[in-house]
C-alpha positions as CSV (number, residue, x, y, z in Angstrom):
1,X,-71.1,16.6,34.1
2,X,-70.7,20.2,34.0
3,X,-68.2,20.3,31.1
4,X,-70.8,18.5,28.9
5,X,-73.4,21.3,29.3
6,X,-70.7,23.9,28.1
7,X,-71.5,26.2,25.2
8,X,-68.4,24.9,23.4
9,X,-69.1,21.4,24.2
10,X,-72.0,21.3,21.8
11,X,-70.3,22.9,19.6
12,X,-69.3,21.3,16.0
13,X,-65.2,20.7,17.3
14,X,-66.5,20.1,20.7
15,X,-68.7,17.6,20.5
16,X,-66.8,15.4,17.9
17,X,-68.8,15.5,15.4
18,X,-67.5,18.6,13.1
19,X,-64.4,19.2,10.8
20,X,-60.9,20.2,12.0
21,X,-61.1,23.2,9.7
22,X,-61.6,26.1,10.0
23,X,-59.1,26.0,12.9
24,X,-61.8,27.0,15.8
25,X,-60.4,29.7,18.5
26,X,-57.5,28.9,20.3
27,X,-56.6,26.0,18.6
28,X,-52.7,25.1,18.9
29,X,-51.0,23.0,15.9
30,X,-47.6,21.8,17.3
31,X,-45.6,18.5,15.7
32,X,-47.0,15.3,17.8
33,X,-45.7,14.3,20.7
34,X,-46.0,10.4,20.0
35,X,-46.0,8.9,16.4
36,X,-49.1,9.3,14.5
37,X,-50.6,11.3,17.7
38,X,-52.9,14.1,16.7
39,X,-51.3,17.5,16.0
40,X,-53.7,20.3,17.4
41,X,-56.0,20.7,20.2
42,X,-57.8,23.6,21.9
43,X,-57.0,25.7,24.9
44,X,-60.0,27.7,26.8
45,X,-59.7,29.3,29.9
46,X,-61.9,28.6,33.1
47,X,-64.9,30.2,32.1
48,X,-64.9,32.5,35.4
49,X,-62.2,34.5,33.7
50,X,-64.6,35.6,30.9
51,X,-66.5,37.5,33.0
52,X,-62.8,39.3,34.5
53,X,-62.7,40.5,31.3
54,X,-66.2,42.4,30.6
55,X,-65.4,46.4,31.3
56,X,-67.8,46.4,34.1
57,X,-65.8,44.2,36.1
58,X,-62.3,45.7,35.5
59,X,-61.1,44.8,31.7
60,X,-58.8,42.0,32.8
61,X,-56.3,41.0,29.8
62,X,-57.7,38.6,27.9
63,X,-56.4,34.9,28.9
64,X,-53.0,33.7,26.9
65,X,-52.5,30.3,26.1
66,X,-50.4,29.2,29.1
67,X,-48.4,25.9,27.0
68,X,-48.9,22.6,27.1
69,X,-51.6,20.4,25.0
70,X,-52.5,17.5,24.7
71,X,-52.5,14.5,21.7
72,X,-53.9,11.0,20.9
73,X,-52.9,8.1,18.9
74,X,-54.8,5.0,18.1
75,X,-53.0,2.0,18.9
76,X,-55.5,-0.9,17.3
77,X,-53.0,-3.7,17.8
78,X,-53.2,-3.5,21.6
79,X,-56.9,-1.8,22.0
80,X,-56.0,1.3,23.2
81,X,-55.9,5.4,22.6
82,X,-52.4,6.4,23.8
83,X,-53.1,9.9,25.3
84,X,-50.1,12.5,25.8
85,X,-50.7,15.5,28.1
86,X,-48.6,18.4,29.6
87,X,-49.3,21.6,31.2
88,X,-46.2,23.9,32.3
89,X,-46.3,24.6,36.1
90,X,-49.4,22.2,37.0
91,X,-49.3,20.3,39.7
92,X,-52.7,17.9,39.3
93,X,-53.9,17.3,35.7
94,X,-57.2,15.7,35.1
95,X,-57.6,13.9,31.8
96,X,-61.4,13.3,30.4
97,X,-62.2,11.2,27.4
98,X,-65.0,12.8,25.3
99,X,-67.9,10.4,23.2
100,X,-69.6,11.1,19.9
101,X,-72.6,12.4,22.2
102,X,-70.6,15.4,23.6
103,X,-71.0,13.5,27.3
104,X,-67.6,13.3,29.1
105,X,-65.6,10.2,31.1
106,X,-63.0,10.3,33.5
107,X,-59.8,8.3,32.5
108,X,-59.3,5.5,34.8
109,X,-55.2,6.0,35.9
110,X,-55.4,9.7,35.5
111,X,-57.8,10.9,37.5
112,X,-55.9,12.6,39.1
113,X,-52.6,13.0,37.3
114,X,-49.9,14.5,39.8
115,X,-46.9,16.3,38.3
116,X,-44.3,16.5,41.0
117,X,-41.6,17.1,37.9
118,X,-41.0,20.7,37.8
119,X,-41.4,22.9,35.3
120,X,-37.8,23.7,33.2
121,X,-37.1,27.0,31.1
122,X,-34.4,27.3,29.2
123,X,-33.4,31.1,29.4
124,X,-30.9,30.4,25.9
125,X,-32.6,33.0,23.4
126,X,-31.2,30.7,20.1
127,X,-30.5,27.3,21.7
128,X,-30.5,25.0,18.7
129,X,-29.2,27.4,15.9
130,X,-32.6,26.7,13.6
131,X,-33.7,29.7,12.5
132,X,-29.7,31.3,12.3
133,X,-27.3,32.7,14.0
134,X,-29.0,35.4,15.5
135,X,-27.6,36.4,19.2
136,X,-24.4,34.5,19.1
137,X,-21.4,37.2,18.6
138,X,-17.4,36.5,18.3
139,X,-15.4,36.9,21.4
140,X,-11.8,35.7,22.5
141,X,-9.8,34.8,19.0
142,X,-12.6,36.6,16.6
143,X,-14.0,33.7,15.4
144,X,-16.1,33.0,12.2
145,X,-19.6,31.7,13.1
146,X,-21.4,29.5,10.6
147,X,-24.1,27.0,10.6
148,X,-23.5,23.4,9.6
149,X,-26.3,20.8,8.8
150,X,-25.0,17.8,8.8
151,X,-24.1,15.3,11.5
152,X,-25.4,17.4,13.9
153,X,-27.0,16.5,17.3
154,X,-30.2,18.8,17.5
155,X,-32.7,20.0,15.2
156,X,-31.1,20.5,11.7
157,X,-28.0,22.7,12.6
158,X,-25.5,23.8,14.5
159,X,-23.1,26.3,15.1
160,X,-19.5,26.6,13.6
161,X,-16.6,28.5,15.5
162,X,-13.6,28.6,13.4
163,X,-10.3,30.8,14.3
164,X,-7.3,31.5,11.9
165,X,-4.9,31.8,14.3
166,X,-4.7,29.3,16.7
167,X,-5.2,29.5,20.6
168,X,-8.4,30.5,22.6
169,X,-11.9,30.5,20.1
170,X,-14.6,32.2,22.0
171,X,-18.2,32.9,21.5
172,X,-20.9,35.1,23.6
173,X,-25.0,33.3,24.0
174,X,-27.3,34.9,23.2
175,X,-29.9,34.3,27.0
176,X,-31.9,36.5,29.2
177,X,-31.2,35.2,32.9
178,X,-32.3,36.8,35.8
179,X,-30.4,36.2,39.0
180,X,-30.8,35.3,42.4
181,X,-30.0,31.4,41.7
182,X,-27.3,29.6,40.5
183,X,-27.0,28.7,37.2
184,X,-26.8,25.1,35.0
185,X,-25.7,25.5,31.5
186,X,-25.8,22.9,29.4
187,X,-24.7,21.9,25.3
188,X,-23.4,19.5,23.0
189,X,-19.7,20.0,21.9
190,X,-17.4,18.8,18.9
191,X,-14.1,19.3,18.0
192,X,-12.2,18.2,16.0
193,X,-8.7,18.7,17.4
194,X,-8.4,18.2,21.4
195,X,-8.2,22.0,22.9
196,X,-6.2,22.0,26.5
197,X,-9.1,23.7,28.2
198,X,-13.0,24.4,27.7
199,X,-14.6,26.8,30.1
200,X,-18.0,28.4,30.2
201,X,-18.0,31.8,31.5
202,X,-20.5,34.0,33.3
203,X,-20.4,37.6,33.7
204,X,-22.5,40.3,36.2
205,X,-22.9,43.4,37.1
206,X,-24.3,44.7,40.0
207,X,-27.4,46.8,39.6
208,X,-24.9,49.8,38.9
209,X,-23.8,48.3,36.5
210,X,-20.1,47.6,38.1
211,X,-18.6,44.4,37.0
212,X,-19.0,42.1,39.5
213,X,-16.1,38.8,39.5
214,X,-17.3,36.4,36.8
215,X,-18.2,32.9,37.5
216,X,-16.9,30.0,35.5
217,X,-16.7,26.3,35.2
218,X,-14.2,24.4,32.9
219,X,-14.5,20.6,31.3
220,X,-12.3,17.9,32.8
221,X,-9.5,16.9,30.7
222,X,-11.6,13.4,30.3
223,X,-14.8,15.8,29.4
224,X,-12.5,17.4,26.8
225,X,-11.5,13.8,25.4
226,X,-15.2,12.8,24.8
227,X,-16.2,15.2,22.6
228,X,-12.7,15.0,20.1
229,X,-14.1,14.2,16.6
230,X,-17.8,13.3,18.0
231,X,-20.5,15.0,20.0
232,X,-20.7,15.1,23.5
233,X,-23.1,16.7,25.8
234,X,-21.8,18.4,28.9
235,X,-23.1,20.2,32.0
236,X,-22.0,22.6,33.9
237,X,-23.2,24.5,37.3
238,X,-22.3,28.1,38.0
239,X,-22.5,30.0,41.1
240,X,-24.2,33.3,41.0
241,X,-23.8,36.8,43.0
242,X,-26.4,37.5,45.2
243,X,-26.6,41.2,43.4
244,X,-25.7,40.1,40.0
245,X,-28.3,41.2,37.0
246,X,-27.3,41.7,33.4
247,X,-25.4,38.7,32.8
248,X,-23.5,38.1,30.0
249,X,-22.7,34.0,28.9
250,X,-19.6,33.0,27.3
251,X,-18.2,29.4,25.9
252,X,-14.3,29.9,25.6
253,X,-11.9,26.8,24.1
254,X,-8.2,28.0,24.3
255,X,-5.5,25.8,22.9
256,X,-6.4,25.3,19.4
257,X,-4.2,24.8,16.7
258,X,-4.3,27.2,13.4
259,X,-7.8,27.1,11.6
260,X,-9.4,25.7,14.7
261,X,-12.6,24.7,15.0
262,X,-15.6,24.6,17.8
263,X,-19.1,23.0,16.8
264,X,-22.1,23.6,19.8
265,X,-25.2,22.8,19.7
266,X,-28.4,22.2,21.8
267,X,-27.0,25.0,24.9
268,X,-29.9,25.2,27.5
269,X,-29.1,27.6,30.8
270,X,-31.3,27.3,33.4
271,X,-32.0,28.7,37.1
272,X,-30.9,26.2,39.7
273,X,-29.7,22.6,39.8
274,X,-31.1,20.9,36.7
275,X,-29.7,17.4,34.9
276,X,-29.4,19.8,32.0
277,X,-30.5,17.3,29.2
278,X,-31.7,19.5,26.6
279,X,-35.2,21.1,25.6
280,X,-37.0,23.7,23.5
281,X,-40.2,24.9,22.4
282,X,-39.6,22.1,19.6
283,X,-39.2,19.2,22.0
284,X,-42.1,17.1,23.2
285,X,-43.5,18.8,26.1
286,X,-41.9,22.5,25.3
287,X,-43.4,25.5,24.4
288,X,-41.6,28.8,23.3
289,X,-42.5,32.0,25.1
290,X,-41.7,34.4,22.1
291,X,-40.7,33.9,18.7
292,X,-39.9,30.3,17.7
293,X,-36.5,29.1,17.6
294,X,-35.6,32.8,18.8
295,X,-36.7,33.1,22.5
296,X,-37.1,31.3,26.0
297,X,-39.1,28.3,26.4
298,X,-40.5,25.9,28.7
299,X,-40.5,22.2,29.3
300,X,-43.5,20.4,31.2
301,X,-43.4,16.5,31.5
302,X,-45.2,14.6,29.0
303,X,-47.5,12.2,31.1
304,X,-48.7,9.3,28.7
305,X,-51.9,6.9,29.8
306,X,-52.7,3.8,27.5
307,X,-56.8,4.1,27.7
308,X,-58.0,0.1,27.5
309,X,-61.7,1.7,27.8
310,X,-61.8,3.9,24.7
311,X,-64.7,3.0,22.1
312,X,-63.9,1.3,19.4
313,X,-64.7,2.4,15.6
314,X,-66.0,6.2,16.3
315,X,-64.8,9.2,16.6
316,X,-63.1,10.2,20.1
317,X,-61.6,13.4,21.8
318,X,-59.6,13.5,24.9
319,X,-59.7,16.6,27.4
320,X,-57.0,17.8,29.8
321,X,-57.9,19.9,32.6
322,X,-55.4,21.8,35.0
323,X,-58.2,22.6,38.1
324,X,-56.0,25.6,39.2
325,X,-57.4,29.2,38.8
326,X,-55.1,30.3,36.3
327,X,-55.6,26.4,34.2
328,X,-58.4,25.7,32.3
329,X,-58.9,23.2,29.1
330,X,-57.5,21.8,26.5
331,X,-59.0,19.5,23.9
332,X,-57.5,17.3,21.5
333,X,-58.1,16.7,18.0
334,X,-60.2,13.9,16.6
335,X,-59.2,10.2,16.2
336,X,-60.5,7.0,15.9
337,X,-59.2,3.3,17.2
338,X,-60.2,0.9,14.5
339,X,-61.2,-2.8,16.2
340,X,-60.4,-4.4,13.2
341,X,-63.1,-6.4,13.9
342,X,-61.6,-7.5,17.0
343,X,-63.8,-7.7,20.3
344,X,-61.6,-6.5,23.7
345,X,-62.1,-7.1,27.0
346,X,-60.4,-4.5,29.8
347,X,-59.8,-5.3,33.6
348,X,-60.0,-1.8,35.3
349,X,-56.9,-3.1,37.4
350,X,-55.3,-3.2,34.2
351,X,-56.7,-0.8,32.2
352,X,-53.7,-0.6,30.0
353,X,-53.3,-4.2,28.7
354,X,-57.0,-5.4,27.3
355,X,-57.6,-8.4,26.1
356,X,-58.8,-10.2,22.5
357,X,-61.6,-12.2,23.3
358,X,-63.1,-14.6,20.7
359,X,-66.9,-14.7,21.6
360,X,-68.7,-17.8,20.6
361,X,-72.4,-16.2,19.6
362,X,-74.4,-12.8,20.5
363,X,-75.7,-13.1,23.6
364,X,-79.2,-12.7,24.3
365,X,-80.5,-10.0,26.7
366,X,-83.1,-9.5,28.6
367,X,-83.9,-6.2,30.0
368,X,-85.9,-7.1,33.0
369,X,-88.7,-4.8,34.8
370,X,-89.7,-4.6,38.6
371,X,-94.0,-4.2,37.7
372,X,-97.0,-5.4,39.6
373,X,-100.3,-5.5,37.8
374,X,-103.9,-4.7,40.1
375,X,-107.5,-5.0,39.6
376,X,-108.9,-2.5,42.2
377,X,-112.2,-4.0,43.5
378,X,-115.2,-3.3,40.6
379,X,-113.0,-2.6,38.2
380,X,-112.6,-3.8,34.4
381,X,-109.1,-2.4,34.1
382,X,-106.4,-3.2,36.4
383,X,-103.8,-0.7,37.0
384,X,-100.1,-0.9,36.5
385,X,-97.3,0.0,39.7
386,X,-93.4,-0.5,38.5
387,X,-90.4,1.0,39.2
388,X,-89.2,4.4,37.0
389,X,-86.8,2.9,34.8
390,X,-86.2,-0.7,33.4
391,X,-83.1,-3.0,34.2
392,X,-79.6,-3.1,32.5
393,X,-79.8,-6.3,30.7
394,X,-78.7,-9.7,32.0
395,X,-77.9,-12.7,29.5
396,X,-75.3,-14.9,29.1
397,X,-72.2,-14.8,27.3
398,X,-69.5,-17.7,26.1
399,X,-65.9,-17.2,25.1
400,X,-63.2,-19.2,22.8
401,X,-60.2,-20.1,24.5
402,X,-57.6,-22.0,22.1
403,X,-54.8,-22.7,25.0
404,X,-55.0,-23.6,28.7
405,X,-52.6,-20.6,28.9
406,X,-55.3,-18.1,27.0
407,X,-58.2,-20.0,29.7
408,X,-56.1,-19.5,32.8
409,X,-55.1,-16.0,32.1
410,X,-59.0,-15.2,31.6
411,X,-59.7,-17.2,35.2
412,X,-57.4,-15.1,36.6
413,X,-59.0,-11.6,35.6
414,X,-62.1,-12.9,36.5
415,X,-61.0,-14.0,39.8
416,X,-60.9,-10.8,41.8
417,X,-65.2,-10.7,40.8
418,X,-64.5,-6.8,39.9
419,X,-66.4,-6.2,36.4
420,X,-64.9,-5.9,32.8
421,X,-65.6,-4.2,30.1
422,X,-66.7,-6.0,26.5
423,X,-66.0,-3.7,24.0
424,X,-67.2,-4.8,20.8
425,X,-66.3,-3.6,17.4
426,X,-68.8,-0.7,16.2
427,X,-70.6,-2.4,13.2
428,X,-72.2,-4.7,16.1
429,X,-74.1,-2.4,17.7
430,X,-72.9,-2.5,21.7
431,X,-72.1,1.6,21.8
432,X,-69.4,2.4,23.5
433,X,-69.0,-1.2,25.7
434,X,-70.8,-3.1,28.0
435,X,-69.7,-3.6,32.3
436,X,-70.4,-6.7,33.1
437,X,-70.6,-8.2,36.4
438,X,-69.9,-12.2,35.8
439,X,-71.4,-15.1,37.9
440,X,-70.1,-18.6,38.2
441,X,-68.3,-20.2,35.1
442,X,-69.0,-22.9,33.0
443,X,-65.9,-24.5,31.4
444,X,-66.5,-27.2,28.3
445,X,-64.3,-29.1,26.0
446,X,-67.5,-29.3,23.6
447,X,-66.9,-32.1,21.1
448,X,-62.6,-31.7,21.4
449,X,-60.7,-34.2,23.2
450,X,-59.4,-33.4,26.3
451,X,-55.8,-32.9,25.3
452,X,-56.6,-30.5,22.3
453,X,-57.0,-27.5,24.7
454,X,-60.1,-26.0,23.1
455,X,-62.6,-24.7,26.2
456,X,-65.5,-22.8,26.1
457,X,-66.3,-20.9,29.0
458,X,-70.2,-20.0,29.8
459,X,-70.3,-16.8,31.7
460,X,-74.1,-15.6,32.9
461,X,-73.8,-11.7,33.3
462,X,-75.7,-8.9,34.8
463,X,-74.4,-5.5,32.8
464,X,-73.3,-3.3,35.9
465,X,-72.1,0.4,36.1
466,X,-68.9,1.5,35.4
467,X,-66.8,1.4,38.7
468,X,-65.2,4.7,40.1
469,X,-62.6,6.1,37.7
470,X,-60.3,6.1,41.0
471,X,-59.9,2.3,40.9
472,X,-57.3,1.1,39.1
């Protein structure tokens, strides 16, 4: 394939076979999405762009890492590679699974990927208080802001409102919204003594800078109740002036007593009509567009495939690919599922949910030949005519089964007659796995008695290519 014959994909971190440091160019180290998932992967541009960048051609900006990545995780107890992926504002990924020899596979289930989620951003410049208080300023009451780190919902802090005297506690957000759409704004709140009203407050101006009639939206009194003495998360949706720029975001709690106190947390405001759950440039899936902790980010869907037809006990990479202009490639780090001297077998209609097979002896193999041997008249020699290449092998192979359960759950996978793939554990010397196309079964009880359940099931086999990544 085309990617395989890629400068970088004979090189040392793309071909598998080198060291994760030195951290190669445009290599991204993020925490995991998924437990035990690989933390960095690579990001290069479609290599058309290189050439928009030579001087001759214009001295286009050199290409930015757009977000999104992709990581791996070995999960040896069910014989797959669980593979995370996410690209903001993609709507087909393509995910590629890359062997020790640099050559590259298709994913069967994600080849194609559609995203029909959209891309979020949260336009909240500080949304989980991590790295301060920086943005946030006192309003109605002249509050003191502080940051607490306990018992908090997001991150490892929140804010702290606290007035002296009692009544209305206010606080401005720090965001950078354009306008033109309506507005969702949502955040975790805590108090704890009930206020009689909560309202979130946004403020315009035209682009005069006239005030323009703010917009607000206030909790229910049952809203209010759910966040006394615990956290609550709350969305609201806020119209916005067709001229309005500038805007200026403000959470308000009036009725508190003396010393009162407002705790928020986790605030995203977003254009348009959103279920406002919350995201950063920390959460799986997010990636911040300035300074982290201190700017905008985005959110793209983290799409997760169980691979049933990764190699066992070498080294793999995974590769996401967004095929639109401004996409390009991201690799993952290195990782390896461990058989544990287990041999699977995978149905590519269920690629996800392979199975342990107990295989009763190595099968022999025979790699046949189409050849024809002829003695041309008078001569001593004869002279050879076959075919270009020699056969996949044929043999025969013979499973375990220990339950009439385990046997008819094997009948039934083979029952459709599509191929499966053996996938033996590395010390044995079967590469990556073997397709095999199966011909008629042989069931035995051996030496057992009948009602012991112990079958063995003799399975000739003709080793068959891999069927199009589109079946699943």
């Amino acid at each position: 394939m085309t990617y395989a014959r890629d400068p970088w994909a004979r090189s040392p971190y793309g071909a598998g076979t080198g060291t994760e440091s030195p951290r190669p160019p445009g290599q991204v180290e993020l925490p995991p999405p998924i437990p035990g998932g690989t933390a960095t992967w690579t990001y290069l541009a479609h290599p058309v762009f290189g050439w928009a960048r030579l001087g001759w051609a214009g001295g286009a900006p050199a290409v930015t890492y757009p977000g999104g990545g992709v990581s791996i995780a070995p999960d040896p107890e069910r014989g797959v590679m669980r593979v995370s992926a996410w690209w903001p504002n993609a709507t087909t990924l393509l995910l590629l699974r890359q062997h020790p020899d640099a050559s590259l596979h298709p994913v069967r289930g994600a080849w194609p990927i559609p995203v029909p989620e959209p891309t979020r951003k949260n336009h909240c410049l500080n949304p989980s208080l991590e790295a301060g208080l920086h943005g946030y300023v006192p309003e109605a009451g002249n509050p003191a802001l502080t940051r607490i780190t306990s018992s908090v919902p997001r991150g490892s802090a929140a804010l702290r409102a606290t007035v002296a005297t009692g009544r209305a506690c206010g606080i401005t957000v720090p965001v950078s919204l354009p306008g033109g759409q309506d507005v969702t704004v949502g955040l975790d709140l805590r108090f704890p003594e009930r206020p009689s009203t909560v309202t979130v407050q946004i403020g315009w101006t035209d682009s005069g800078g006239v005030a323009l009639p703010p917009a607000a939206a206030t909790l229910t009194a049952d809203e209010i109740n759910q966040s006394v003495a615990q956290w609550s998360r709350h969305v609201l949706h806020l119209p916005t002036p067709a001229q309005g720029v500038d805007p200026t975001v403000k959470l308000i709690a009036d009725g508190l007593p003396d010393s009162g106190v407002m705790d928020v947390d986790g605030i995203t405001i977003e254009r348009g009509t959103t279920d406002g759950s919350f995201f950063d440039g920390n959460t799986p899936g997010g990636t911040w567009l300035g300074v982290t902790n201190l700017s905008a980010s985005l959110f793209a869907a983290v799409h997760t495939i169980d691979d049933g037809e990764c190699p066992l006990d070498t080294s793999v990479r995974y590769l996401v690919a967004n095929p639109a202009p401004t996409g390009g490639r991201m690799m993952s780090g290195l990782a390896n599922l461990d058989s544990r001297g287990r041999t699977w077998l995978t149905h590519p209609a269920h690629v996800d949910r392979p199975l342990v097979v107990q295989v009763g002896a190595v099968p022999d193999r025979e790699r046949a030949i189409d050849q024809g041997v002829f003695y041309p008249l008078g001569a001593q020699y004869p002279i050879v005519v076959s075919s270009a290449r020699r056969k996949a092998s044929t043999g025969s192979l013979t499973l375990g089964v220990f339950s009439f359960a385990e046997r008819d759950r094997l009948l039934g996978w083979f029952a459709d007659l599509q191929p499966v793939l053996l996938r033996a554990p590395g010390e044995f010397g079967y590469g990556p796995g073997m397709w095999l196309a199966l011909e008629s079964i042989t069931e035995s009880a051996g030496s057992r008695r009948a009602y012991q359940q112990t079958r063995l099931l003799t399975i000739p086999f003709r080793e068959v290519a891999a069927p199009s990544p589109l079946t699943v």
